[in-house]
Every structure is written in C-alpha cells, then in structure tokens.
C-alpha positions in Angstrom: 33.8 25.3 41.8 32.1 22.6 40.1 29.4 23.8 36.9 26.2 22.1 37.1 24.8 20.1 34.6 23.3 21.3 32.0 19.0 20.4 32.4 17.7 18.0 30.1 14.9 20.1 27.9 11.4 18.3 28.7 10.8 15.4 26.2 7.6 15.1 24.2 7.4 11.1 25.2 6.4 9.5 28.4 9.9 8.2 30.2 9.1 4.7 30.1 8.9 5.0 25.6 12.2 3.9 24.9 13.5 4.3 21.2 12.5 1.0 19.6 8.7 1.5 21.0 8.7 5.6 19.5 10.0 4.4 16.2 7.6 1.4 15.8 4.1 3.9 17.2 5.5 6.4 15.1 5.5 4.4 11.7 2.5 2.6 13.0 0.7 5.9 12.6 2.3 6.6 9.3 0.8 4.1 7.7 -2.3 4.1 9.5 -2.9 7.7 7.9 -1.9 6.5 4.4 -3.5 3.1 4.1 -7.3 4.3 5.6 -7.4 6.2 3.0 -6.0 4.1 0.3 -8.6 1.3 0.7 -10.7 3.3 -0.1 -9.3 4.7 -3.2 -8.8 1.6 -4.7 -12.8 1.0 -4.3 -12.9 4.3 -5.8 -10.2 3.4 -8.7 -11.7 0.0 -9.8 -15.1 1.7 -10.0 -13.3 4.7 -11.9 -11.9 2.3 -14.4 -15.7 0.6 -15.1 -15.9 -1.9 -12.5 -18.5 -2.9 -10.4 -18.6 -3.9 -7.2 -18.3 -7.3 -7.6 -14.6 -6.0 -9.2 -14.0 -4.4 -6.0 -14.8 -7.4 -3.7 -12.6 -9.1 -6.7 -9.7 -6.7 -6.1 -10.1 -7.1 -2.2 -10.1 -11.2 -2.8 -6.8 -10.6 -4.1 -5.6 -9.2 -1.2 -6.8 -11.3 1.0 -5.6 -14.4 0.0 -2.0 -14.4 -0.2 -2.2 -12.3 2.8 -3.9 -16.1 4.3 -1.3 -17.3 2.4 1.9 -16.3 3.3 1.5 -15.8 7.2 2.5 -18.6 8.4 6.0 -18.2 6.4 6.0 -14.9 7.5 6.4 -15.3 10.9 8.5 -18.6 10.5 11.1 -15.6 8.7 10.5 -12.7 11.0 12.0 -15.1 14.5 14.5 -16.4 11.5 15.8 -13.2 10.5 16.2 -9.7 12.0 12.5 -8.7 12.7 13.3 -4.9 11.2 14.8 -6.2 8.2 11.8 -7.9 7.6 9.7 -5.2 8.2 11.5 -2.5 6.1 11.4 -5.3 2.9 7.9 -5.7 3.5 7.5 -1.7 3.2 9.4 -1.3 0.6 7.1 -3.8 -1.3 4.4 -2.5 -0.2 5.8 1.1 -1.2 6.6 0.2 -4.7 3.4 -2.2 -5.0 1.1 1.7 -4.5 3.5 3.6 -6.4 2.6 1.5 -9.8 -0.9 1.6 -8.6 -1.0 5.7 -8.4 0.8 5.9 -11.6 -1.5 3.6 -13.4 -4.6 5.0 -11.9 -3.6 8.4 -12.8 -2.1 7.4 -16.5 -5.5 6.1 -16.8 -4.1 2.9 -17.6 -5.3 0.7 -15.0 -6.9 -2.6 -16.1 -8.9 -5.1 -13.6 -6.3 -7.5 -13.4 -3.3 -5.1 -12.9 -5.0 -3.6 -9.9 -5.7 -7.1 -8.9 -1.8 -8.3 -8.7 -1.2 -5.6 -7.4 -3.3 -5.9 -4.5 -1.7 -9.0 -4.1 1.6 -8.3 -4.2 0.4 -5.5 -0.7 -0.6 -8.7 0.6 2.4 -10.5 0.7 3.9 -7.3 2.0 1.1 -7.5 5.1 2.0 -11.5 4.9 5.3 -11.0 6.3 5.0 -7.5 7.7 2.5 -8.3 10.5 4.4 -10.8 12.6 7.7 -9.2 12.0 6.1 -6.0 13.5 4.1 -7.7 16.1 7.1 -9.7 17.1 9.1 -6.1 17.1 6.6 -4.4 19.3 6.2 -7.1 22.4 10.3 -7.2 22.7 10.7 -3.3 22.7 8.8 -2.6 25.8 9.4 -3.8 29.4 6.9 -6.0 31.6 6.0 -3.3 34.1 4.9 -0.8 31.2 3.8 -3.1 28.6 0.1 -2.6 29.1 0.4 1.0 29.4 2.8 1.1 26.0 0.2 -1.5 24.1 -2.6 0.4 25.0 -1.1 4.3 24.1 0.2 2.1 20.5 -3.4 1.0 19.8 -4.6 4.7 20.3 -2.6 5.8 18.1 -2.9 3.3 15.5 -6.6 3.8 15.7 -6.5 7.2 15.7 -4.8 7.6 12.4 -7.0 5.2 11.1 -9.6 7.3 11.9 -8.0 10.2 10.9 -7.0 8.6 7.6 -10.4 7.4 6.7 -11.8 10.7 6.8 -9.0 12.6 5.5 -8.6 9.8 2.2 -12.4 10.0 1.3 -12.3 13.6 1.4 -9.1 13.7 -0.9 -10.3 11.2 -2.7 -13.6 13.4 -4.1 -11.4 16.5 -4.5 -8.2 15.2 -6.2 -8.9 11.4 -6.9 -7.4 8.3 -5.7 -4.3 8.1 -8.1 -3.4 10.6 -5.8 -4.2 8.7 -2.4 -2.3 5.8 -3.9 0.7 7.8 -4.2 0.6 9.7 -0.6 0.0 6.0 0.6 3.1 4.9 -1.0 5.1 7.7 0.4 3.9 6.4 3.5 5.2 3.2 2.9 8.5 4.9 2.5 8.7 7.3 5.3 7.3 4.3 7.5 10.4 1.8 6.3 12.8 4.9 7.1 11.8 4.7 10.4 11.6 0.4 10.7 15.3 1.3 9.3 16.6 2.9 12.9 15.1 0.2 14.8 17.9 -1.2 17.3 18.1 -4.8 17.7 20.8 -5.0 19.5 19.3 -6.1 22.9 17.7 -9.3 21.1 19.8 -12.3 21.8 20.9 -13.7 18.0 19.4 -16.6 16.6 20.5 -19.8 16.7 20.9 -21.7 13.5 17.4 -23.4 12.9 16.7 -26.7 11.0 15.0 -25.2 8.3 11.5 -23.6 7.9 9.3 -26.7 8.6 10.9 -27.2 11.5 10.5 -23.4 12.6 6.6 -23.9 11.4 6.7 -27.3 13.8 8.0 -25.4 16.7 5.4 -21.9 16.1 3.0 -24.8 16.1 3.9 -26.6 19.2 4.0 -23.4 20.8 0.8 -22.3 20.1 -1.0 -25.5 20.4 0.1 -26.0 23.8 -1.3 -23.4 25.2 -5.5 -23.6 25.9 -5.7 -20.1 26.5 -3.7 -18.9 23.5 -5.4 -21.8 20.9 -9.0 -21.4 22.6 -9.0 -17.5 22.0 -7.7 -17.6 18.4 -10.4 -20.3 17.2 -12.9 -17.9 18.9 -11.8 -14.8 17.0 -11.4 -16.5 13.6 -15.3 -17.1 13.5 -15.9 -13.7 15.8 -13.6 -11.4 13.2 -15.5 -13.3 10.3 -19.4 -12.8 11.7 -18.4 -9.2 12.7 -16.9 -8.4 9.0 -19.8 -10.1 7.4 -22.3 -7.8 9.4 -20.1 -4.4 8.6 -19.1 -4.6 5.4 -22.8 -6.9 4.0 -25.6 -5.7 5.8 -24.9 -2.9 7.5 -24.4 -0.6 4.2 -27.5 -2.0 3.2 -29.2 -1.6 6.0 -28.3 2.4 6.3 -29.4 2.9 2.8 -33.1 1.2 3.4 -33.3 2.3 7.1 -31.3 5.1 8.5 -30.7 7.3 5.6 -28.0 5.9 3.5 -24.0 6.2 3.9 -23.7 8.8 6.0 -25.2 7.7 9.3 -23.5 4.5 8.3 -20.5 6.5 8.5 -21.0 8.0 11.4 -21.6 4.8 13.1 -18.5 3.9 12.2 -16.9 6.4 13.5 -18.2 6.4 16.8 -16.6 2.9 17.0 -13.8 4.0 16.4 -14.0 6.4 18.7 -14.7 3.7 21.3 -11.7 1.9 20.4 -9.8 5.3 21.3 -11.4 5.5 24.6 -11.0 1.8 25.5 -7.2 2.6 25.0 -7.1 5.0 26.7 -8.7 3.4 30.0 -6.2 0.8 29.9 -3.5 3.5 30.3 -4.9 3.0 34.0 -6.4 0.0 34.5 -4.6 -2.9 34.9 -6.8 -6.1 35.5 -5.0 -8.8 37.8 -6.5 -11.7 35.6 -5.9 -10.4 32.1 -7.9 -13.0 29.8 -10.7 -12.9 31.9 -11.5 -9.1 32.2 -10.6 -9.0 28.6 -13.0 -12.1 27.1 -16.1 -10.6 29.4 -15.0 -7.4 27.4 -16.4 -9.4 24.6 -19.6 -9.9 24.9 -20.4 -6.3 24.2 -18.8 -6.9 20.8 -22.4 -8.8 20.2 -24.5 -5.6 20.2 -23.8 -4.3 17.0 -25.3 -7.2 15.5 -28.4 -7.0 17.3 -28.5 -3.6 16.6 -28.8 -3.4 13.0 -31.0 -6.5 13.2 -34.1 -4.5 14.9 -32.9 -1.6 13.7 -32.4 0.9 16.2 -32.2 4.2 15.0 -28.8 6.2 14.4 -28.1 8.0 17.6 -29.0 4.3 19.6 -26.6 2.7 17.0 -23.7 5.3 17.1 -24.1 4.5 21.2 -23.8 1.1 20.8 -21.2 1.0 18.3 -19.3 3.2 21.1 -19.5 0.8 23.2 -18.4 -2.0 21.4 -15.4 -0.6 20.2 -14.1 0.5 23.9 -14.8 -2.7 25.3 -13.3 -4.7 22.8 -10.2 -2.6 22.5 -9.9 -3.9 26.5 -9.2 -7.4 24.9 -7.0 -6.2 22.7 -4.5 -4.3 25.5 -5.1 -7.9 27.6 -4.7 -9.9 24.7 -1.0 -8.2 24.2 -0.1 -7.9 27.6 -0.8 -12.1 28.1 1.4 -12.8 24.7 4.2 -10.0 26.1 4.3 -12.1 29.2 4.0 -15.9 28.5 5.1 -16.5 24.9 9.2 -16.7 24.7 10.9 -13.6 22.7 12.2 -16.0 19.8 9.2 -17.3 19.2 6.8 -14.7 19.2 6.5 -13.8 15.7 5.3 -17.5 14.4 2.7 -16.8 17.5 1.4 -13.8 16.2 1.0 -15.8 12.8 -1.4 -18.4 14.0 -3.0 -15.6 15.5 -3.1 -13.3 12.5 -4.2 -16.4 10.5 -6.8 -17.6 12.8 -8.4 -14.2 13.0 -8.5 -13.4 9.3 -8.8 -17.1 7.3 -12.7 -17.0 8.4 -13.5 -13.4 6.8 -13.6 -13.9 3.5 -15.8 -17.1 3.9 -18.2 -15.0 5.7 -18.9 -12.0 3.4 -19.2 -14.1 0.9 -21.5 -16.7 2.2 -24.0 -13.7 4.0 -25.7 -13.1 0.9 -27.0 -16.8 0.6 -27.3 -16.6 4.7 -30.1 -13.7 4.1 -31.5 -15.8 1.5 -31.9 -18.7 3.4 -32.5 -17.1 6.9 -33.9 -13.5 6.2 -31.4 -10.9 7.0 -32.4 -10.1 11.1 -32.4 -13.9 11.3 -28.8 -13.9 10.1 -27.8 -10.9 11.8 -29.9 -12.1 15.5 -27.4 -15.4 14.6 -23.9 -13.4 14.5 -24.8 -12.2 18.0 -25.7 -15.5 19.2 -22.1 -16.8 18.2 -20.3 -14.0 19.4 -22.1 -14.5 22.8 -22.0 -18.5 22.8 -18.1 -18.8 21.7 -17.2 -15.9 24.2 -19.0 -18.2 26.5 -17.0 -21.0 25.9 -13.8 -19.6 26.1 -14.7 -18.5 29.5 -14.9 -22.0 30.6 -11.4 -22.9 29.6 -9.7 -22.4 33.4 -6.4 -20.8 32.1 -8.2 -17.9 30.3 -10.3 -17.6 34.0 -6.8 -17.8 36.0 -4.2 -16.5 34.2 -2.7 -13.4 36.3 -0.8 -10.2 35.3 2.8 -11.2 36.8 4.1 -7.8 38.4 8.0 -7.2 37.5 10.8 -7.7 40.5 11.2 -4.2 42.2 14.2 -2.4 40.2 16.9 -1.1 42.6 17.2 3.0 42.8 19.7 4.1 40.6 19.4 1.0 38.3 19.3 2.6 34.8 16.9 2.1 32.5 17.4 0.4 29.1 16.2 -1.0 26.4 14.2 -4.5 27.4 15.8 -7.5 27.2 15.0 -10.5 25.0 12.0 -12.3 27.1 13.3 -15.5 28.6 12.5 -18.8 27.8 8.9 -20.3 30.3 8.0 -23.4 31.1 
C-alpha cells in the first residue's frame, strides 16, 4: 500500500511569486518603511541643529546630485557585475551612511556639512542601487505574470511609503530623528540580508565587456534607438520636474495661506498616495493590449493637481483630485514596466533603467529651484496653470510618436500541462 503525499501547507504568496520576486517586494518594503520616514528626520535634524530651510534644501542638494551623478555608472556596473552584489554594496553604504547620521544627530554633534556628505554618500548608494534593483526585478518574473507581479510590487512599495511617512513623523515628534535615522539604517541592513539570498543562477553570465565607455556606448544605443523608450523619458524628465516643483514649492504654501496649513496639505498627500495603491491594484486585472498608449492617456490626469492648487479648490475637491492622479498615473507605471520587461534585452536592462532614472530625476532640482523666480515673474497660478499646460502638451506629443500608439502586450507561448514552473529565464536578445 502506497502512503500518500504529505499536503503542501497553504502559502502566504500567490503561485506565480517565485523566490527572487518575494525577496526583492519584501526588501522593497523594508526600506520603503525606513526611508519615508527618514527624509523627513533629516529635515527635522538640520532644523534641530539651527538650520534653516534653505539648509535643508542644501542637505537635499547634496543628495541629489551625485545621485544625477553616478547613474549612468551605476547601471553600466549593475549589467557588468552580479545585479545582487550590487545591490547589497549599495545597502550596506547606505546602512552605514544613516548609522553615522543617527549617532551624530543623537551625540548632538551634527554640523551642516557632515549631514551634507553624508547625504551624499546615500546618494551614491541610490546611484548604483536603482538600476541594479530595477534590472533584478524585470529578470525575476515571467512574461505572462509580469504585469500582475509589477503592479502587486508597486503596492507594496507604495504602501510602506505611506505607512512610513506617517509612522516616521509621528516618531519623529515623540522620540526624535536620531532615532529614525537609526531604525532607517537597520533597514538598510535587514534589506541587504535579504538582496543577500537573491538567486542569480538562471541569468546567463556575462560576457567579458570592453570597458565601461563601451558598456555606456551600448546602454546608449539601446535606449536611443528606441522612439517609444527615448520619447517617454524626455517627457518625464520635464513632467517629474514640473510635478516636484508644484509639491514640494507651492503647494505647502498654498495650504498654509488657503486650506489651513500642513495638515490638509497632508492629507492631500495622502490621498495620492492612496490613488497610487488603488491604480495598483486595478492593474492586478487589467491588462491593456497596447501598453504605452492606455498608459500615456493615463497621463493627462497627472495635470489636475496643478490646476488644482492654482484656483484653489478647497480640500475635500483636492484630496479627490489628488486620488485620481495618483491611480491613473500608477497605470503608466505598471505599463511602463511591463513594455521595458518585454522589449529591452535581460543584459542590458540595467544601463536602460539608468537613462530612465536619469531622465526622470536630472530636471527636478532645476525646477524647485527656479519656481521661486517663476512666481516672481509669472504670479504663482500663472506658473502653476503652466505645469498643467506642459504636462498636457508633452503627454500630447508623445502620443503622436506611432510606436507608443502601437506597441502591443505580446501574450507568452501556451506552457504544456505538467511543464514545471521555474525561475524565469534571462530575456533573449530582440531585434
């Protein structure tokens, strides 16, 4: 008499999560928790050590640039090297970067410039981190579930974030933000444990380059030669930049002289957020035949916030269109995904999601700085009434370029029954 199998006990993740794709959402939310809330305790700690806020755009700045800086050679590494090495290096800078920033901040030690390096140094970490990681994520999933997995990745990213943010400012009153820092850093660590298990072994190896320019050279060509892919990163670079320049500039100072200072502000934010969650979700289900195009009409909805806070409408009209926003632009960022999981080729992916990373974050500094002398010279519901009319206008555009209008979700050959299921393979090369 044969003994049956033992049963399987029911697993927590859907069937189709392989191990590489847990690990990554799982240290993806990790750090989502731990670095919403330290941004804002390092606004909190600069002001804390008798800086204003031009010290905490100042400490931001520093950030921001190498981040611009380094992408580039980022990605060129991450196809160069073992993407998970990459990532856990970047981690553990990151990690030791927050842990001298807790211990300074709660020493009562921390000077301007000190926080500033330091910032800097989490910014080379980010550099070199976010193409690695991107690169990771579009070669653990398999075609047929990669717009479910993308989508379920982004809720949970933005969840935390969420989560994060409220948890961080709350901590941040009770306990201070030496003490954010430090649970930030830990998150660094438990994150890199996790980048650590990673299995890479279904990712063909790479062949000996000819040295970084030429890696650069070949990201380039890549990206370049592709409207779709070139036309929708020049869009977002000025998109990203109008969008940060109305959120972070105006709309604080809006809330404070219109709708009742931070809090509704807050709020607004939240329910954008909350959009984002929901937009996720939907695309769980929905699976648009022509990617790009359902995605970029997604878009124009990203204009309203704008043209919100330049009438302004009051806060429940706001928190609505702020919803919105963030549902309908979180379809383009499932779409946008799901097109790079399908057209760009595995061992090139990460110097893709460079020039993207760099297209959509070079503008956004330019911007915030520049909307002060933009309300000057415009008045600020001219300026704001503008950012819509670009986000409109370029979305416009891009809808013009045929490949964005016709390129179609490719539905995976039918698997055989019985075929086990693995690990995907390393995406093969396209014409």
């Amino acid at each position: 008499m044969t003994t049956p199998p033992a049963s399987r006990p029911p697993s927590l993740r859907p069937a189709w999560a392989g191990r590489n794709y847990t690990l990554l959402t799982a240290a993806a939310v990790v750090t989502g928790l731990g670095n919403a809330g330290a941004l804002i305790a390092a606004a909190f700690a600069v002001l804390d050590a008798g800086g204003d806020s031009g010290d905490v755009g100042l400490v931001a700045a520093a950030r921001t640039l190498p981040l611009v800086a380094f992408l580039l050679i980022g990605g060129a590494l991450a196809d160069r090297l073992p993407r998970h090495r990459v990532m856990v290096a970047a981690n553990a800078l990151n990690c030791a970067s927050q842990a001298v920033f807790a211990v300074l901040v709660l020493t009562g030690e921390a000077r301007l410039w000190q926080m500033a390096v330091l910032a800097a140094l989490g910014g080379i970490g980010q550099a070199f981190f976010g193409p690695a990681s991107e690169g990771m994520l579009l070669s653990s999933v398999t075609a047929e579930q990669s717009a479910r997995a993308f989508a379920l990745f982004r809720v949970g990213t933005h969840g935390s974030q969420i989560g994060g943010a409220a948890l961080g400012g709350a901590l941040v009153a009770i306990v201070g933000p030496g003490w954010v820092l430090a649970i930030d850093a830990v998150a660094f660590a438990a994150a890199g444990a996790l980048r650590g298990l990673l299995d890479v072994s279904h990712i063909a190896p790479r062949e000996p380059g000819g040295g970084m320019l030429r890696d650069l050279r070949e990201g380039w060509r890549e990206f370049i030669g592709r409207p779709w892919l070139w036309a929708i990163v020049v869009q977002f670079s000025v998109v990203n930049a109008v969008v940060a320049a109305a959120e972070a500039v105006f709309g604080p100072l809006i809330a404070e002289e219109h709708l009742g200072g931070a809090r509704p502000w807050g709020i607004a934010l939240a329910a954008f957020g909350a959009g984002t969650v929901v937009g996720g979700l939907t695309m769980m289900r929905w699976r648009p035949r022509r990617l790009l195009l359902a995605g970029s009409l997604c878009v124009l909805p990203f204009a309203l916030p704008s043209a919100a806070l330049a009438v302004p409408l009051s806060v429940p009209w706001l928190c609505a269109v702020m919803f919105v926003a963030g549902a309908s632009v979180e379809v383009f960022g499932v779409s946008w995904m799901t097109a790079l999981h399908q057209e760009i080729p595995e061992d090139k992916l990460s110097r893709v999601a460079a020039y993207d990373w760099l297209g959509s974050i070079a503008m956004v500094p330019l911007a915030t700085a520049l909307a002060g002398p933009a309300e000057s010279a415009f008045g600020r519901s001219a300026a704001l009434w503008g950012s819509s009319a670009l986000i409109l206008l370029l979305t416009l555009a891009v809808l013009c370029v045929p490949d964005v209008r016709q390129l179609r979700r490719r539905e995976p050959e039918p698997v055989a029954e019985g075929t086990p299921v693995t690990e995907p393979l390393a995406a093969p090369e396209k014409l």
